[in-house]
C-alpha positions in Angstrom: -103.3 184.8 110.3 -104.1 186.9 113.2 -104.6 190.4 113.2 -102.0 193.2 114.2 -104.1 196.0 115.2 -107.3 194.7 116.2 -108.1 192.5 119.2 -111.3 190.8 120.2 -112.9 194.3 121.0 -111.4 196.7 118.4 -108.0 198.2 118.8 -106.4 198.3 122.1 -103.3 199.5 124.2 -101.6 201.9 126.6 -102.5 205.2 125.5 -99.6 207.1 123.4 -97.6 204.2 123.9 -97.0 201.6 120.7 -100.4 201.0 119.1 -102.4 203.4 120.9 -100.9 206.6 119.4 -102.3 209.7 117.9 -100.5 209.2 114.9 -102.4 205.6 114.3 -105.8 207.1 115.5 -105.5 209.5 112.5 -104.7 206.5 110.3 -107.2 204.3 111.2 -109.8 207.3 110.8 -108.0 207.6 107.1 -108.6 203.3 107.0 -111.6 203.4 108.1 -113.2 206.1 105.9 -111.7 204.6 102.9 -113.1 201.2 103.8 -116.8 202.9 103.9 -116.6 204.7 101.3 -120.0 204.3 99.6 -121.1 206.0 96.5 -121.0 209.6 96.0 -122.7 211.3 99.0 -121.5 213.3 101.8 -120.2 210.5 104.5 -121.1 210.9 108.3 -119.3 209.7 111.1 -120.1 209.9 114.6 -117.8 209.5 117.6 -117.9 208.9 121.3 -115.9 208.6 123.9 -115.2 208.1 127.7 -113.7 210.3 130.3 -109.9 208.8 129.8 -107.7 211.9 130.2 -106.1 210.1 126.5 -109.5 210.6 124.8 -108.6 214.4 124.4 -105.4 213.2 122.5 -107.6 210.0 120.2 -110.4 212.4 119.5 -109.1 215.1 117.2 -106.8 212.3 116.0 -109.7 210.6 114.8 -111.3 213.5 113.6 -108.5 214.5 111.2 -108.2 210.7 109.5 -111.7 211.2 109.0 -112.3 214.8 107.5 -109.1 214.4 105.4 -110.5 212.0 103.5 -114.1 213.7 103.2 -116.1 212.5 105.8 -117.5 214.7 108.1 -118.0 213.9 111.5 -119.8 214.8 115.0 -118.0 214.6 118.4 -120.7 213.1 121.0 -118.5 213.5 123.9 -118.7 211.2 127.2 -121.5 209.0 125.9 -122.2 205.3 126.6 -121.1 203.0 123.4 -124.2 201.2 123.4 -125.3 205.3 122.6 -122.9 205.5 119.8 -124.3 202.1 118.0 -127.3 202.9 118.7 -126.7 206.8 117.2 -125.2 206.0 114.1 -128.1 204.0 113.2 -130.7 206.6 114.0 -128.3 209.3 112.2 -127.8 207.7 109.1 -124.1 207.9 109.9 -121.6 205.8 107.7 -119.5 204.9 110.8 -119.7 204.7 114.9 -116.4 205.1 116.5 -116.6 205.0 120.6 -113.1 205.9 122.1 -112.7 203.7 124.9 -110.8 201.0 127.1 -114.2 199.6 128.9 -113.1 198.5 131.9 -109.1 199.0 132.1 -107.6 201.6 134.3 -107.3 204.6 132.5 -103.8 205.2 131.4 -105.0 202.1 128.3 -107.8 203.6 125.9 -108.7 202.0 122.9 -111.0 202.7 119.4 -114.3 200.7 118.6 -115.8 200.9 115.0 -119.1 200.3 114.2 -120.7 199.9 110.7 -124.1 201.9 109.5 -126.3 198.8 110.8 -124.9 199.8 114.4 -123.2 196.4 114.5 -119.6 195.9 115.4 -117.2 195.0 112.4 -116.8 191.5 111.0 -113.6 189.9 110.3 -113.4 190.9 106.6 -114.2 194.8 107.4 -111.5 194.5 110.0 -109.0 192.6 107.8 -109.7 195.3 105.4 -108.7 198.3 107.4 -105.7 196.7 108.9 -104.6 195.8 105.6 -104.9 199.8 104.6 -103.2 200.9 107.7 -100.2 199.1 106.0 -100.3 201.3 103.2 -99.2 205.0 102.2 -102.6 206.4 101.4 -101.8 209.7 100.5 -103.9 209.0 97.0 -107.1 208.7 98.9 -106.7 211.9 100.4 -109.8 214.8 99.8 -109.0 217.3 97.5 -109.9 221.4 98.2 -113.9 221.4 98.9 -113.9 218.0 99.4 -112.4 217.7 102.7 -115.1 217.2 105.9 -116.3 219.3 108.9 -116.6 218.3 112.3 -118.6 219.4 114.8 -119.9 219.2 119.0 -123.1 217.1 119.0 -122.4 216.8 123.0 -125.7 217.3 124.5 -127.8 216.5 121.5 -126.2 213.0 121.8 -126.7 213.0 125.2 -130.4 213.7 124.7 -131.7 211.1 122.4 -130.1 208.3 124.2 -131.7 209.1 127.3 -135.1 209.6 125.4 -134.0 205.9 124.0 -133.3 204.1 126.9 -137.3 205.7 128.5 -138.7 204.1 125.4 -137.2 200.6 126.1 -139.8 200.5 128.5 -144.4 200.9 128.7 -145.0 204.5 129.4 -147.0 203.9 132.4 -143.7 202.1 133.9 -142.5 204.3 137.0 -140.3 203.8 139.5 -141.6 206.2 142.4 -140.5 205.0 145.9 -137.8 203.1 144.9 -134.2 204.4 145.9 -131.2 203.4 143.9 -127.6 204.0 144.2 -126.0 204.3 140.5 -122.4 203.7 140.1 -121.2 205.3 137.0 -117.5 204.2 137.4 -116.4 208.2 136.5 -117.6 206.8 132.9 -119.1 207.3 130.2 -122.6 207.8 131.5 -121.9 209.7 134.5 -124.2 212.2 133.5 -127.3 210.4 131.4 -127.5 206.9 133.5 -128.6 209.1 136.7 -130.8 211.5 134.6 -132.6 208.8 133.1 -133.6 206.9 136.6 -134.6 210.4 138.3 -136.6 211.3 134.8 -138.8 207.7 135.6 -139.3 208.8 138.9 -136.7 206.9 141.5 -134.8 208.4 144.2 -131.3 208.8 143.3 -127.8 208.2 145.4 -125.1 208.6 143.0 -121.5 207.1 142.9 -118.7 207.6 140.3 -119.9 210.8 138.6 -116.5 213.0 139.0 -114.6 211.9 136.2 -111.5 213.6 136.7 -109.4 212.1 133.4 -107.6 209.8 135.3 -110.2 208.1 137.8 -111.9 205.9 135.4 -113.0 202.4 136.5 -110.6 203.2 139.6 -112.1 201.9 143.2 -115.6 201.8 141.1 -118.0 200.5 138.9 -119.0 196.9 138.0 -115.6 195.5 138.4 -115.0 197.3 141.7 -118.6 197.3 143.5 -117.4 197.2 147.1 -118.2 201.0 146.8 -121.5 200.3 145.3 -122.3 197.5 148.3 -121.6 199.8 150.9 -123.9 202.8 149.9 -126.6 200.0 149.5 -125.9 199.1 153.2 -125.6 202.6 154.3 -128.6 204.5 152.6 -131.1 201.7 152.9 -131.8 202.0 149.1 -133.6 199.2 147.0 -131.2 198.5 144.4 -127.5 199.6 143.2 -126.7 199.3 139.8 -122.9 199.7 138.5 -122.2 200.4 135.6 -118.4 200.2 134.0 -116.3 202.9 132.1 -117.9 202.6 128.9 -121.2 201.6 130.3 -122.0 198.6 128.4 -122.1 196.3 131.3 -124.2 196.3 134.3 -123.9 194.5 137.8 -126.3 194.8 140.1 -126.3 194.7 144.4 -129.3 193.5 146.5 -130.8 195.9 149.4 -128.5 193.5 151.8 -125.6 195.0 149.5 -125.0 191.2 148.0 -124.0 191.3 144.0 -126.1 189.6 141.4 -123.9 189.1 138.2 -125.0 189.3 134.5 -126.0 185.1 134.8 -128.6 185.6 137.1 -129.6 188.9 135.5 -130.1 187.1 132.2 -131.9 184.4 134.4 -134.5 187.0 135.3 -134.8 188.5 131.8 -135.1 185.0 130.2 -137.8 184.1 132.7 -139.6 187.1 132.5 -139.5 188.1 128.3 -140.5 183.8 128.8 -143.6 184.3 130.6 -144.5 187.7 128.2 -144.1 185.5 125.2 -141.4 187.8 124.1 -138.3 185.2 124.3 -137.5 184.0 120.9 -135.7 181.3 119.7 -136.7 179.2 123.0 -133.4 180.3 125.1 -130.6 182.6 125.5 -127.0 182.9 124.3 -124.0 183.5 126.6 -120.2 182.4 126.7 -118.3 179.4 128.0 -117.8 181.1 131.1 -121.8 181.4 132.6 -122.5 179.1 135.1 -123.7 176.0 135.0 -126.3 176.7 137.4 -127.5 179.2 135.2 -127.7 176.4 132.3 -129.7 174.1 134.4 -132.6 177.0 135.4 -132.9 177.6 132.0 -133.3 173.6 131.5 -136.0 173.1 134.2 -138.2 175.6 132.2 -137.6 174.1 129.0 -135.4 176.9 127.6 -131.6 176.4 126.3 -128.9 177.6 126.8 -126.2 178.4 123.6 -122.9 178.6 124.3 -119.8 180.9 122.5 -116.4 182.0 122.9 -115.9 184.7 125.5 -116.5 188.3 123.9 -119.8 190.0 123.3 -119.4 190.1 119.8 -118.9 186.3 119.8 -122.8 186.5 121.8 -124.5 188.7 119.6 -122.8 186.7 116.3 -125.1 183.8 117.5 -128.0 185.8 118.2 -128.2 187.1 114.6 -127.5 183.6 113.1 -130.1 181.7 115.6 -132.8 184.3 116.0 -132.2 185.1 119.7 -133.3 187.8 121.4 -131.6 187.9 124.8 -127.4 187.0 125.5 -124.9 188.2 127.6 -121.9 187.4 129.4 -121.2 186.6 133.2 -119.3 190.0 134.0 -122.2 192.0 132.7 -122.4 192.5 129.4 -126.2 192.1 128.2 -127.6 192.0 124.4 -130.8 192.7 124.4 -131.2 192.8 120.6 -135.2 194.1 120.7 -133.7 197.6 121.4 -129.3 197.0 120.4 -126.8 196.1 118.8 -124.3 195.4 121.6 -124.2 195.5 125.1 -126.0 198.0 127.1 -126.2 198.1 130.9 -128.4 201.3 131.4 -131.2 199.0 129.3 -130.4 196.2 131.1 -130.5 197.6 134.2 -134.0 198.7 133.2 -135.4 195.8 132.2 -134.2 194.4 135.8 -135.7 197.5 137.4 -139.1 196.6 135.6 -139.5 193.6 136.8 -138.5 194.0 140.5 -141.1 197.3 140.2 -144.0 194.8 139.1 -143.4 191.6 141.5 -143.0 194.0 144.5 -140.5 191.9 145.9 -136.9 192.8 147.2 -134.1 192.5 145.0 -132.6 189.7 146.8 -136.0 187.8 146.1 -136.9 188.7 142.7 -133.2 189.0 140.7 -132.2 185.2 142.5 -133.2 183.0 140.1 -130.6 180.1 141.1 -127.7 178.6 143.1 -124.4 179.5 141.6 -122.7 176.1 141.4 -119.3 176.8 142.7 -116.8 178.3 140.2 -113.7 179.3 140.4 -111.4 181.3 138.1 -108.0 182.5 138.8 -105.5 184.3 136.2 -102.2 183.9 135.7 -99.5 186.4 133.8 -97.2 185.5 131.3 -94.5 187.2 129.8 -94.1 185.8 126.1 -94.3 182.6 124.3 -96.7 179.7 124.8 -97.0 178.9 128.1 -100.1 176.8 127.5 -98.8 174.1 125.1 -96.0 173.1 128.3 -96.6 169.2 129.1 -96.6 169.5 132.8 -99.2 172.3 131.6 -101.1 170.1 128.9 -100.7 167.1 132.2 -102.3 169.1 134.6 -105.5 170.4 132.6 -106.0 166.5 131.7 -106.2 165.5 135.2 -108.6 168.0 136.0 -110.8 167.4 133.4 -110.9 163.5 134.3 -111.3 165.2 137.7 -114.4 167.0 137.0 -116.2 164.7 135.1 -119.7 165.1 133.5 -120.5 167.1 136.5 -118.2 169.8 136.1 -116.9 172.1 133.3 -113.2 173.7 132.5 -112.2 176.7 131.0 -108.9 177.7 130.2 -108.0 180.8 127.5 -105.6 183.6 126.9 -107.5 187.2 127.7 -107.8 188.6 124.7 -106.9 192.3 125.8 -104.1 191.0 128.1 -101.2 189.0 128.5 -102.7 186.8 131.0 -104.3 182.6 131.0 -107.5 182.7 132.5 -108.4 179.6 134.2 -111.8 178.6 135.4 -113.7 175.8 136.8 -116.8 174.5 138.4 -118.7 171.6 139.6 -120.7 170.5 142.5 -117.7 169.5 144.7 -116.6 173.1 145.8 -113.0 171.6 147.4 -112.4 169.8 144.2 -113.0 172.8 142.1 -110.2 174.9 144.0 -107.8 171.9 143.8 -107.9 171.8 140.2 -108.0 175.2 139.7 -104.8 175.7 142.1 -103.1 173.0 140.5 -103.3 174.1 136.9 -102.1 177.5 137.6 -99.1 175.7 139.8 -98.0 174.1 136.1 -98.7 177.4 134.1 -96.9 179.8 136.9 -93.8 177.3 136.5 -93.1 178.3 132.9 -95.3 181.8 132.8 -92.4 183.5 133.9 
């Protein structure tokens, strides 16, 4: 049966509209604090957020489902959520909760849990918690001296992380005379990404670092780079990085202001952990969507390449089970589970930094690591019921895959955070690619409406 509150990346919505209310932030802070409850000690909780005008409204929501049923809890502020995983493993904390919508405008916001390992929730935890939010749970509530406190931990937060992220790396590394443009989409690490490049010694141009409530993701970030491109162009820096609202994914730009998405940066991390005997498991992890190209690098140097549904939990659920060290998805989402739990693009975007530092080779040159075999992937919007089971529909994604052959691949799935089909496909023959992907989304648009 599928789930009613949470989605493929916790719960989800337009804020303080439906499921994305105060009122249910306090509940699932009541379901979520019941589900944890562990023994007879004082419970922790620690929470992040971005800079969505709507976390001021989720936060203190949070807070009181929490504390009223005994758990106490810091407020981190605007942090990164690979900070808040990363946190509530260092701080003993019972629970991580980042307030966030990633990389949606910024009137959607959503709530990400995290257990005490740092990991994101499985199924049954989930299941659990929805299952409670059903409930009247006025019996669990704390009694008198039992309720919990909450507290800032704002800068303190702020602090570790940063000293984190340094460690990911030798101490001898430096980055002296390299410039970088950092776009921090107006999110979460608009403050620590930039501190953390200047503390290793770069020169930094920064982008997205006004976050005024309601310019989150907007004209910035790794979804929205042109900004990013242009400064590269315009400064003559080295390198951009761009990060997106919740600063889990990173995309990076070449000194000619050229992107390089997260296939080739896991190319470049693969090769290079490879050659330092650090790569376990003999390959990476990443989702039906990479590119092929990227599969047939990793083949040429006798490394493989594991596939999973789209969704970084879906990555780093292989990576436990298989032993892998290194996953990620196209858009920029990179598990590097040496130092995480979950996707973090300030550490990947060191990593890539680290590597372009040692060769001493542009950007363009060092983060290239293959030809893109062309791939194309257009979505399509639908307004209810299930467009995808149509016949002329079902007819359509037949003939392409007959199309495509052994040479090609084809994608189609619902978004799991929107009502949209997503439909994607590649192969040598760059023409043939955009004729089945046009004709497929033909059939879908003709009974998506």
């Amino acid at each position: 049966m599928g789930k009613k509150y949470f989605g493929t990346d916790g719960i989800r919505g337009r804020a303080n509209s439906k499921m994305m209310t105060a009122d249910l932030a306090m509940k699932v802070g009541m379901a979520t604090g019941i589900a944890f409850r562990r023994g007879d000690h004082q419970h922790r909780v620690v929470i992040g957020k971005d800079t969505r005008l709507s976390g001021y409204m989720l936060e203190p929501a949070l807070c009181a489902g929490f504390t009223s049923v005994g758990m106490d809890v810091l407020m981190l502020g605007p942090i990164p959520t690979p900070a808040v995983a990363m946190l509530t493993r260092s701080m003993r904390a019972d629970i991580g909760v980042m307030i966030s919508a990633s990389h949606n405008p910024f009137e959607d916001n959503g709530i990400k849990l995290f257990g005490p390992d740092g990991y994101k929730l499985s199924d049954e935890i989930e299941s659990e918690i929805e299952a409670l939010l059903e409930q009247d749970l006025s019996a669990h509530l704390a009694g008198g001296g039992r309720l919990g406190r909450a507290k800032r931990y704002d800068d303190g937060g702020r602090d570790r992380y940063a000293e984190f992220a340094k460690r990911t790396l030798s101490r001898a590394q430096s980055f002296e005379g390299l410039r970088i443009v950092i776009d921090c989409a107006n999110g979460a690490a608009y403050k620590v990404a930039p501190e953390v490049l200047w503390e290793l010694g770069a020169e930094v141009v920064k982008l997205g670092v006004d976050p005024n409530g309601t310019n989150i993701n907007l004209n910035c970030g790794s979804t929205s780079p042109q900004a990013l491109c242009e400064k590269v162009r315009e400064v003559r820096a080295d390198i951009g990085i761009a990060l997106d609202g919740d600063a889990d994914r990173v995309i990076i730009c070449d000194e000619r202001g050229e992107i390089v998405d997260g296939d080739q940066i896991m190319a470049l991390i693969a090769e290079s952990w490879a050659e330092d005997g650090r790569l376990a498991a003999g390959g990476i992890v990443a989702t039906i969507m990479s590119n092929l190209g990227l599969e047939r690098f990793l083949q040429d140097r006798g490394l493989q390449l594991a596939r999973t549904k789209v969704g970084d939990r879906h990555v780093v659920e292989h990576m436990r089970q298989h032993g892998y060290n290194v996953g990620g998805e196209q858009s920029g989402h990179i598990i590097l589970s040496d130092y995480g739990t979950t996707g973090d693009g300030l550490v990947s975007a060191l990593q890539v930094l680290s590597v372009v530092a040692k060769s001493g080779r542009p950007v363009s040159e060092a983060c290239r690591k293959f030809e893109p075999v062309p791939q194309v992937l257009k979505n399509v919007r639908f307004a209810g019921g299930q467009p995808l089971e149509g016949e002329g529909v079902q007819k359509a994604i037949n003939s392409g895959r007959d199309r495509l052959g052994n040479g090609g691949r084809l994608v189609i799935r619902p978004s799991g955070t929107e009502p949209l089909i997503r439909v994607m496909a590649e192969g040598d023959d760059p023409i043939l690619v955009n004729r089945v992907v046009d004709d497929i989304i033909g059939a879908l648009q003709q009974v998506a409406a």
